[in-house]
C-alpha positions as CSV (number, residue, x, y, z in Angstrom):
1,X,16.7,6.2,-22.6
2,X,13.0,4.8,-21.9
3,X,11.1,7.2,-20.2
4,X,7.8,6.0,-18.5
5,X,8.0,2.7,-20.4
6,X,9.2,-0.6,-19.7
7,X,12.0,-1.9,-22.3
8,X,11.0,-4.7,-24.2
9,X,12.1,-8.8,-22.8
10,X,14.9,-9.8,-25.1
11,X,18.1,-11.8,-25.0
12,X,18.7,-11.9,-21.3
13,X,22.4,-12.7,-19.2
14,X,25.4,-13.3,-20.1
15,X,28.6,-14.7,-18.6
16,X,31.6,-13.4,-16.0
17,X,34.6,-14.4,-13.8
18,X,36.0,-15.3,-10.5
19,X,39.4,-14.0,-9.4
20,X,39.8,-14.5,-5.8
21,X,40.1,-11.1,-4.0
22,X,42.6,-10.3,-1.1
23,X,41.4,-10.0,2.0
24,X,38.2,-12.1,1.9
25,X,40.2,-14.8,4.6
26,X,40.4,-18.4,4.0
27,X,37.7,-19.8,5.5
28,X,35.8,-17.6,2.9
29,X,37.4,-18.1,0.0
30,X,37.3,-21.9,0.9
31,X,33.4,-22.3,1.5
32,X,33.1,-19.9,-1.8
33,X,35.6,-22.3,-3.5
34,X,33.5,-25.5,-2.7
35,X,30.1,-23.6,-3.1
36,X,31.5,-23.2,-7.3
37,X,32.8,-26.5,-7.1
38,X,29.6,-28.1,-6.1
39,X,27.5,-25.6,-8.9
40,X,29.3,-27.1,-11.4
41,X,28.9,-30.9,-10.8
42,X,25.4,-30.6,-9.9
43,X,24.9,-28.6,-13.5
44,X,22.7,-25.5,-11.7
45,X,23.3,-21.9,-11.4
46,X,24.5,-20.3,-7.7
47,X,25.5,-16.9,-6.2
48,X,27.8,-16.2,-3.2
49,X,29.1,-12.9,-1.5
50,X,32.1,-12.3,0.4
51,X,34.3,-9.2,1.4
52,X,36.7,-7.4,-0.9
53,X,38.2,-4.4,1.0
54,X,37.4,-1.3,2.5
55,X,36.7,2.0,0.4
56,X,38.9,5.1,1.2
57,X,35.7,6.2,3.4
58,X,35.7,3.6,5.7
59,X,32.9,1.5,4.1
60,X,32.8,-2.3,3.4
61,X,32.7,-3.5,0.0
62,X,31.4,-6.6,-0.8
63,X,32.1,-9.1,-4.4
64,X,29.3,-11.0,-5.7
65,X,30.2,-14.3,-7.5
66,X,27.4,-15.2,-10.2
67,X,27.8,-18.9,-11.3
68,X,25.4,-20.2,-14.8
69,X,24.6,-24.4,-14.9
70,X,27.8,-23.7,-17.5
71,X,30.0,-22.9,-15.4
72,X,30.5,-19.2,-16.6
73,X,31.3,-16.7,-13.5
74,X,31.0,-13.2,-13.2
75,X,32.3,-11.0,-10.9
76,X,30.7,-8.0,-9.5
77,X,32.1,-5.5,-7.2
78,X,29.5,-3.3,-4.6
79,X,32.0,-0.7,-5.4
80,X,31.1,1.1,-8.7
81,X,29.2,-2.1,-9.8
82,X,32.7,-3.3,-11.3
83,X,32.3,-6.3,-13.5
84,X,35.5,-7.6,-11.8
85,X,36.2,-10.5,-13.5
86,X,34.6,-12.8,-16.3
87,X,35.5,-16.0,-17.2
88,X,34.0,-18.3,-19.9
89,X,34.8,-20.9,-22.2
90,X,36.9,-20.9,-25.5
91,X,35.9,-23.1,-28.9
92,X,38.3,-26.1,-27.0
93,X,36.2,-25.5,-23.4
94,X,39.3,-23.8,-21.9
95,X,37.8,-20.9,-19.5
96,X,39.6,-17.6,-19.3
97,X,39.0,-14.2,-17.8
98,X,37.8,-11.9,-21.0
99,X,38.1,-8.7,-18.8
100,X,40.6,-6.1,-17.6
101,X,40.9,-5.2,-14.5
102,X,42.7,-5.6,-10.6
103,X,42.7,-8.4,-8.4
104,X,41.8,-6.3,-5.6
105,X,40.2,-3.0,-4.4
106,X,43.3,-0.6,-4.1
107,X,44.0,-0.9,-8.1
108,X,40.2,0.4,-8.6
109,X,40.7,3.1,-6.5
110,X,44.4,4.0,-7.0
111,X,44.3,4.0,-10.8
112,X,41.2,2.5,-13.1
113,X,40.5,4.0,-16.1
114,X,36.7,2.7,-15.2
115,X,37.6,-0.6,-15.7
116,X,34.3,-2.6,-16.0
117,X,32.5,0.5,-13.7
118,X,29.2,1.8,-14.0
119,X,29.4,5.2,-15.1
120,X,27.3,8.2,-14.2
121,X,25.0,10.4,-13.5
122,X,26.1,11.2,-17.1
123,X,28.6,8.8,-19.5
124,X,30.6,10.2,-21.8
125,X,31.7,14.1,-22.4
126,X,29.7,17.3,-21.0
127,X,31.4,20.6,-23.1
128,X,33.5,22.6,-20.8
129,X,31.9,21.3,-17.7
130,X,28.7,23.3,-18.3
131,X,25.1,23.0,-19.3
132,X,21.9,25.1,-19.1
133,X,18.6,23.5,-18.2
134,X,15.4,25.4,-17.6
135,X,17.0,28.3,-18.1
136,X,19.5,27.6,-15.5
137,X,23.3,27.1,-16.1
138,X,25.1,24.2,-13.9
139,X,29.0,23.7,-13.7
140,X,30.3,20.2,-13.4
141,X,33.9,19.6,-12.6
142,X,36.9,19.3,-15.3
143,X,38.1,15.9,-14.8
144,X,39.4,15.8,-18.5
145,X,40.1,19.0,-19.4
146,X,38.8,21.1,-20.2
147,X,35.6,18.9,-20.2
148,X,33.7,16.8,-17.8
149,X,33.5,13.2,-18.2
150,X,31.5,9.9,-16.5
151,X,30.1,11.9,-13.8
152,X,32.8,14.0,-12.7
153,X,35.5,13.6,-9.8
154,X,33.4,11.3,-8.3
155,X,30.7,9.7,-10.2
156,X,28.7,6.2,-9.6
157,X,32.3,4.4,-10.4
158,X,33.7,5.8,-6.9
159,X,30.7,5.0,-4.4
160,X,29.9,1.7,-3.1
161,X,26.3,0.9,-3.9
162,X,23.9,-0.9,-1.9
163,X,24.1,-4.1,-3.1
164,X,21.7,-7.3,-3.0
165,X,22.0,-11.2,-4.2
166,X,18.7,-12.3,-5.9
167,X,17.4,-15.7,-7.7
168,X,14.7,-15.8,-10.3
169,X,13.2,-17.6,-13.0
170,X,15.6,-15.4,-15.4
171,X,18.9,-16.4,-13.4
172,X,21.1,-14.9,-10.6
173,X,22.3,-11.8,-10.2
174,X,22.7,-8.8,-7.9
175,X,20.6,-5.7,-7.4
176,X,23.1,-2.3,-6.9
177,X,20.7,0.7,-5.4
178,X,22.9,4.1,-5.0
179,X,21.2,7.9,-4.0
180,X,22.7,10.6,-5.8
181,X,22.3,14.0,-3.4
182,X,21.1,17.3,-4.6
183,X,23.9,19.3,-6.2
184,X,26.2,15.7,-6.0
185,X,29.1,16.8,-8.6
186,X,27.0,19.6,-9.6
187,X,24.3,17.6,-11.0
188,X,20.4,19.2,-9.9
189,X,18.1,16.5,-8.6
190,X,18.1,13.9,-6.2
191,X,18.7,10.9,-8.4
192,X,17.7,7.3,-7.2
193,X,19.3,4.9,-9.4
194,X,19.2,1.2,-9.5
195,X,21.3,-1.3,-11.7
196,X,20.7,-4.9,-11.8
197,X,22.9,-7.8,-13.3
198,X,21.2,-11.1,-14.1
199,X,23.3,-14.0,-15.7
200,X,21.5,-16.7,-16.9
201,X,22.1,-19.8,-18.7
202,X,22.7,-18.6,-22.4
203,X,25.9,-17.1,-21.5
204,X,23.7,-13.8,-21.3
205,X,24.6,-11.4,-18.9
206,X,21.4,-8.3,-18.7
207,X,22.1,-4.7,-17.3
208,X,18.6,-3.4,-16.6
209,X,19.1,0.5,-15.6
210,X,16.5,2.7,-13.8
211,X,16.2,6.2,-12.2
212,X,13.9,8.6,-10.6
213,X,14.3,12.4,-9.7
214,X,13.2,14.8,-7.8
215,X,14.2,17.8,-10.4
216,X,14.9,17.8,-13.5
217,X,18.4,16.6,-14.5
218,X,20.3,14.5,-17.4
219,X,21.2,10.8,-16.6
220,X,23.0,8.9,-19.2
221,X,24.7,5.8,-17.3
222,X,26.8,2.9,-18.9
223,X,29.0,0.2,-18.2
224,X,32.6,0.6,-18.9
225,X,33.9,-3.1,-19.3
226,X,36.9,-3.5,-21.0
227,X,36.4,-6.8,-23.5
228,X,40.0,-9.2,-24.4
229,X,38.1,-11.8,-25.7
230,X,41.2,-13.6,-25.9
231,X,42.0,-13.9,-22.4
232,X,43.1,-10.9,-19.5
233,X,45.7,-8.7,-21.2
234,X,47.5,-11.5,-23.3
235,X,47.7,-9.3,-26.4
236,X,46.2,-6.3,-27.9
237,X,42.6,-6.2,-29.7
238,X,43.3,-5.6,-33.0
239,X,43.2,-9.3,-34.4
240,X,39.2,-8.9,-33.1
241,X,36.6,-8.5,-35.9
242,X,33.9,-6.8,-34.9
243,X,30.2,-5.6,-36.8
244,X,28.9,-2.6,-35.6
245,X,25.0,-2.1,-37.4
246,X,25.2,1.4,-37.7
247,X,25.3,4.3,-40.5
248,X,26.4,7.1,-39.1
249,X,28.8,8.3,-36.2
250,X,28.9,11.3,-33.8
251,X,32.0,13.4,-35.2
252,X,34.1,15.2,-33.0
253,X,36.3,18.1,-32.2
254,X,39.5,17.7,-31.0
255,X,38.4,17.4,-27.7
256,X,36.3,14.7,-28.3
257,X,33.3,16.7,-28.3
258,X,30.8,16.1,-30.6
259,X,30.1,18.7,-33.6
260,X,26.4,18.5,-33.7
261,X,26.0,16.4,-36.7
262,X,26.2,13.0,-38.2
263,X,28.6,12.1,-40.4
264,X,28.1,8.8,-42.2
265,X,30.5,5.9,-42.4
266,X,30.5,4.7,-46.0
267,X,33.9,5.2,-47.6
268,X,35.5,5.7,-44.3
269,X,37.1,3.7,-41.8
270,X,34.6,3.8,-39.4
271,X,32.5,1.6,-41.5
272,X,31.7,-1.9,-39.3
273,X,28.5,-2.9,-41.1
274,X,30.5,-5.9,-42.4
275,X,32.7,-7.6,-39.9
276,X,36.2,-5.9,-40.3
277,X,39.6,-7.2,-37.8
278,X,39.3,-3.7,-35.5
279,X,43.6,-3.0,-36.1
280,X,42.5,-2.8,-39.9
281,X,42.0,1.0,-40.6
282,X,42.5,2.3,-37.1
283,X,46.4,4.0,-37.9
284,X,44.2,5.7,-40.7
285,X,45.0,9.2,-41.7
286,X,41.5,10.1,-41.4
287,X,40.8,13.7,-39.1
288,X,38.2,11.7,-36.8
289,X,41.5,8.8,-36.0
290,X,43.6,11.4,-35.3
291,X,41.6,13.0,-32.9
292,X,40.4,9.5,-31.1
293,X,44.4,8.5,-31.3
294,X,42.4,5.3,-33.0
295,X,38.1,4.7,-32.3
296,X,36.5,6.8,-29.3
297,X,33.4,7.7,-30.9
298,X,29.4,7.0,-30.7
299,X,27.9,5.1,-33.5
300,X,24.3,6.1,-34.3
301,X,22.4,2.7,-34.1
302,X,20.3,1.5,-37.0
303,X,17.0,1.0,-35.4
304,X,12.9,0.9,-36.5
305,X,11.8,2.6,-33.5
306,X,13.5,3.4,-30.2
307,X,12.6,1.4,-27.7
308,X,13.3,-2.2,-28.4
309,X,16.4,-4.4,-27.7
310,X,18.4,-4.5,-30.8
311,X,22.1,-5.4,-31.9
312,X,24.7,-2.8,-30.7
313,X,27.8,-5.2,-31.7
314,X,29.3,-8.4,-32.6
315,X,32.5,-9.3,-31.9
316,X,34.5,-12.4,-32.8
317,X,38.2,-13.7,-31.9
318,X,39.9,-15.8,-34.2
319,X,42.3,-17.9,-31.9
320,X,39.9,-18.7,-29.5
321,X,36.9,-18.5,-31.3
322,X,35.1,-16.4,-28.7
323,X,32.5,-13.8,-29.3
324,X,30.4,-11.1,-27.8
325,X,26.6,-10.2,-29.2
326,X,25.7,-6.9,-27.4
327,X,22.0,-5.9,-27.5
328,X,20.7,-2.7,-26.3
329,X,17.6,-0.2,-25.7
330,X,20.0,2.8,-26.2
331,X,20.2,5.1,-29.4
332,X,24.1,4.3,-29.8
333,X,27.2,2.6,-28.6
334,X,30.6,4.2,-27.9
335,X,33.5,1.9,-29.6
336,X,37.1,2.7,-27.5
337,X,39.7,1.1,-28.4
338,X,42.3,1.6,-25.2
339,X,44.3,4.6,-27.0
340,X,45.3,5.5,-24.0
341,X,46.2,2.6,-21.9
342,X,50.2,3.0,-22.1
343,X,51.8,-0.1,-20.2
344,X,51.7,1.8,-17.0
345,X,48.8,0.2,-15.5
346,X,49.3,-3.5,-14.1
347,X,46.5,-5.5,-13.5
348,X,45.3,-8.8,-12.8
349,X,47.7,-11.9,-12.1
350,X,50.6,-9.3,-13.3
351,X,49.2,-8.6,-16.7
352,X,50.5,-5.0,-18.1
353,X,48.1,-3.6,-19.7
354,X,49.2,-1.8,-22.9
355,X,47.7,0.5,-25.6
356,X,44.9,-0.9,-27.6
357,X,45.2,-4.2,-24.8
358,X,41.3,-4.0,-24.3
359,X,38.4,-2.6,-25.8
360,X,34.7,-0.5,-25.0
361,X,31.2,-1.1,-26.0
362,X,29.3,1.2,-24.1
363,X,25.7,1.4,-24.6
364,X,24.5,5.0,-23.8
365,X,23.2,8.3,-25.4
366,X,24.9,10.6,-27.7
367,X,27.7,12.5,-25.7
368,X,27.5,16.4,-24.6
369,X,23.6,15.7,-25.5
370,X,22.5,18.6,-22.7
371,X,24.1,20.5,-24.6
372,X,23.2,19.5,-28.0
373,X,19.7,20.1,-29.0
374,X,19.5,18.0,-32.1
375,X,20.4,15.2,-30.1
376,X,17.9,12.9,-28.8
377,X,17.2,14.1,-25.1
378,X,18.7,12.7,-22.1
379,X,17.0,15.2,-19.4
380,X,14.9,13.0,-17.1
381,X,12.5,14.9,-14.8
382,X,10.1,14.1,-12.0
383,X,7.4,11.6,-12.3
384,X,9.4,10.2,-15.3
385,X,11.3,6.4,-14.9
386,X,14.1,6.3,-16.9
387,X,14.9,2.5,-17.6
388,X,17.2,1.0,-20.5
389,X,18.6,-2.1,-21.1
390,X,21.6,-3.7,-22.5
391,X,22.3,-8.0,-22.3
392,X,25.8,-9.0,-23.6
393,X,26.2,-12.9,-24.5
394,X,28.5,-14.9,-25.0
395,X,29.3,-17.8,-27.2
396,X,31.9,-19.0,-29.6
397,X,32.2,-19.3,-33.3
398,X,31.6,-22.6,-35.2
């Protein structure tokens, strides 16, 4: 988290997909159809918007369809600032969606494990639902018992955010505003939070996150986009190899909550500093496995200072060639590895997504940090901006 400081410029957008979505009508889906069709042979970049439900409280929700001079679409939802689709090119030129998710509203709401959601006021795990700030002790609901985690019951992924189409020298993208109330899932603090997606024509793809309060509160929001770099739910993720530039991880209890130290990865399986295929070590015997049922931990970045954009990931997949550069302002990166996906969940064009069928980078701070007081802080209070950054891109191998 950047408090009072804007994050440095770095790599900027990256690339997503287009799934059509029920309920948008014809005539829209033809004029968004032509709209694509005409961004691509001209070679220039192009943004549409057109309907894609109803939430269960009545309100319209809206997809955004972000088209780069490559032809690389994204797909973002107005509810929970989904990344709803994302297709883009393999080492032949064949375009794919590289996401999991639904082709329509009622999966997200019905069932999503926070596919490709914004997560918040808090990512991650909060100990027994409870924290004590200025003296005062809040209780947060137990929506993965017996902790709280990404915001509770109903966190940012279950409202439908304010959402605006913009065009700019850096790309197109759409600007998500939401108002969390006082007390909002027991959280203190009126939080005004705003996430904004620009895709550009490196295949980049930025998430630039801000807040303000009016009491002091912890915010520690994230993205929760599940990566297939081989295509939409065609096969598991072990075959990916992936680098992760870090030393150390966050240990946990059995719970998943963190112990309080740092436990370093050298000699263990945890150890991505060289580029290692992800199904490698992840059946390993190892206590932290075990408890994860495979990866679901924070890595501890490798960083000179702790404000600037630096690498949180790289991920490559052989077949296709495909890969994923994440860069981010935040101290560390959760790796998840879809343990619990369990063939239950069906999702777009009839894919059944099965265990370890997609995989989480999620750029964020350390979980249970409120309660953790070694941890670097996450508490933002008034007349503070909390802003971070994170830009995925995309490319293939050569």
């Amino acid at each position: 988290m950047i408090v009072g400081r804007r994050p440095l410029r770095g790599a900027l957008l990256f690339a997503l997909a287009a799934l059509a979505c029920r309920g948008a009508g014809a005539d829209s889906a033809a004029k968004t159809d032509s709209t694509k069709t005409a961004a691509k042979a001209k070679g220039v970049d192009s943004i549409s918007r057109a309907p894609f439900g109803t939430a269960p409280d009545g309100t319209p929700v809206e997809v955004f369809t972000l088209t780069n001079a490559n032809g690389v679409e994204a797909r973002i939802l107005s509810y929970g600032g989904i990344v709803q689709s994302l297709k883009t090119p393999d080492k032949t030129g064949k375009m794919d969606d590289v996401v999991l998710g639904f082709d329509d509203l009622a999966g997200y709401v019905k069932s999503s494990p926070y596919f490709g959601a914004i997560v918040g006021r808090y990512g991650n795990r909060i100990a027994r639902g409870r924290f004590t700030l200025d003296g005062k002790t809040y209780t947060l609901a137990i929506n993965n018992a017996p902790n709280s985690l990404h915001g509770g019951i109903k966190g940012f992924d279950k409202v439908v955010w304010h959402a605006e189409p913009f065009r700019s020298d850096s790309g197109v993208g759409v600007v998500l505003t939401h108002t969390s109330p006082d007390g909002d899932e027991g959280f203190p603090g009126t939080l005004n939070a705003k996430v904004t997606y620009t895709l550009n024509d490196q295949n980049e793809l930025a998430i630039d996150y801000e807040a303000t309060t009016d009491k002091p509160t912890p915010v520690n929001l994230t993205n929760h986009t599940y990566w297939n770099l081989a295509g939409d739910g065609s096969r598991d993720i072990l075959g990916h190899v992936l680098a992760i530039p870090a030393s150390g991880i966050v240990p946990v209890d059995s719970t998943l909550i963190p112990t309080g130290e740092i436990m370093k990865v050298a000699g263990t399986p945890f150890d991505f500093r060289a580029p290692t295929p992800i199904g490698a070590r992840i059946d390993s015997p190892h206590v932290q496995i075990k408890y994860g049922r495979g990866y679901d931990h924070t890595w501890v970045l490798d960083r000179a200072d702790q404000s600037s954009l630096v690498r949180a990931a790289h991920v490559m997949e052989p077949t296709t060639g495909r890969t994923l550069d994440i860069y981010t302002t935040e101290p560390g990166v959760q790796f998840y590895t879809g343990n619990f996906l369990d063939g239950t969940v069906v999702g777009k064009s009839g894919h059944v997504y099965k265990r370890r069928y997609g995989l989480a980078l999620e750029t964020h701070h350390f979980p249970d940090s409120p309660n953790q007081p070694s941890f670097p802080s996450v508490i933002l209070r008034p007349g503070q901006v909390y802003r971070t950054k994170t830009v995925f891109k995309l490319g293939t191998a050569h």
